[in-house]
C-alpha positions in Angstrom: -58.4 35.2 20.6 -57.0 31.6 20.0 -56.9 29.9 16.2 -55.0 26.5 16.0 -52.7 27.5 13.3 -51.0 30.7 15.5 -47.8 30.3 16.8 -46.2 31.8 19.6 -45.9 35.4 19.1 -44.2 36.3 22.2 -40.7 34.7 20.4 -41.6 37.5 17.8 -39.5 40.9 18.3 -41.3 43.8 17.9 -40.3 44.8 14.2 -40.9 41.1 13.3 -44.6 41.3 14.4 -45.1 45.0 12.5 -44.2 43.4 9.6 -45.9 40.3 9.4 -49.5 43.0 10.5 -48.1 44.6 7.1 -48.1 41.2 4.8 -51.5 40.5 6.6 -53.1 43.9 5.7 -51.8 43.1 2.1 -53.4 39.9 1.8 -56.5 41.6 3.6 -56.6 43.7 0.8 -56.4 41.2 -2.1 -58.7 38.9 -0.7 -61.4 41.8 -0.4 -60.4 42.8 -4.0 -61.1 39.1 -4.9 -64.0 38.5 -3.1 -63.2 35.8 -1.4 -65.0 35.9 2.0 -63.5 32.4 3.6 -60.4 33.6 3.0 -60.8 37.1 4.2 -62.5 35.8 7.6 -59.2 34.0 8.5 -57.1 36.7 7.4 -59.2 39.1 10.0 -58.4 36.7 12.3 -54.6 36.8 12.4 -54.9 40.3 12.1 -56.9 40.8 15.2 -54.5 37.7 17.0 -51.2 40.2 15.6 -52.9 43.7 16.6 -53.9 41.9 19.9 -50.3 41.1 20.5 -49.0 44.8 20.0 -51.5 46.1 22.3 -50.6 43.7 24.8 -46.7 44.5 24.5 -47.4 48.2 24.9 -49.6 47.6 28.0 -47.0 45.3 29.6 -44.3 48.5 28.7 -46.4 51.3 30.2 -47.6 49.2 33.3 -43.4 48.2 33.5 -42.6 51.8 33.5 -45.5 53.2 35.5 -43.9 50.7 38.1 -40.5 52.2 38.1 -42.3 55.7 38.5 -43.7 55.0 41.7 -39.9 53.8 42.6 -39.2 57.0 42.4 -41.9 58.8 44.4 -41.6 57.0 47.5 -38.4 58.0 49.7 -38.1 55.7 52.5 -35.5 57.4 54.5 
């Protein structure tokens, strides 16, 4: 998902990103209290962009370390 305000998130560290998903979710909620659907449409947005982000970390992880399993498996000698 692209938007042409979101900045780079890989320069994010992981605990960095959680809590920025937490303001989000906060601002999700007020805007929903408010009912202010513009507002609430963008702030799905970032959400999604954030949550995209995480998901995309953890893959990159598990595929890293699935790698280094099959290191292990495979005995040359």
């Amino acid at each position: 998902m692209f938007h042409p305000f979101e900045e780079d998130l890989s320069e994010l560290k992981d605990a960095d990103l959680q809590d920025r998903i937490t303001d989000l979710n906060k601002k999700l909620f007020t805007a929903a209290r408010l009912g202010k659907k513009d507002l609430l449409t963008q702030v799905e947005t970032f959400v999604t962009i954030y949550k995209q982000e995480v998901t995309r970390r953890a893959l990159t992880q598990k595929l890293e370390q699935d790698d280094n399993d099959l290191d292990q498996l495979i005995n040359v000698d």
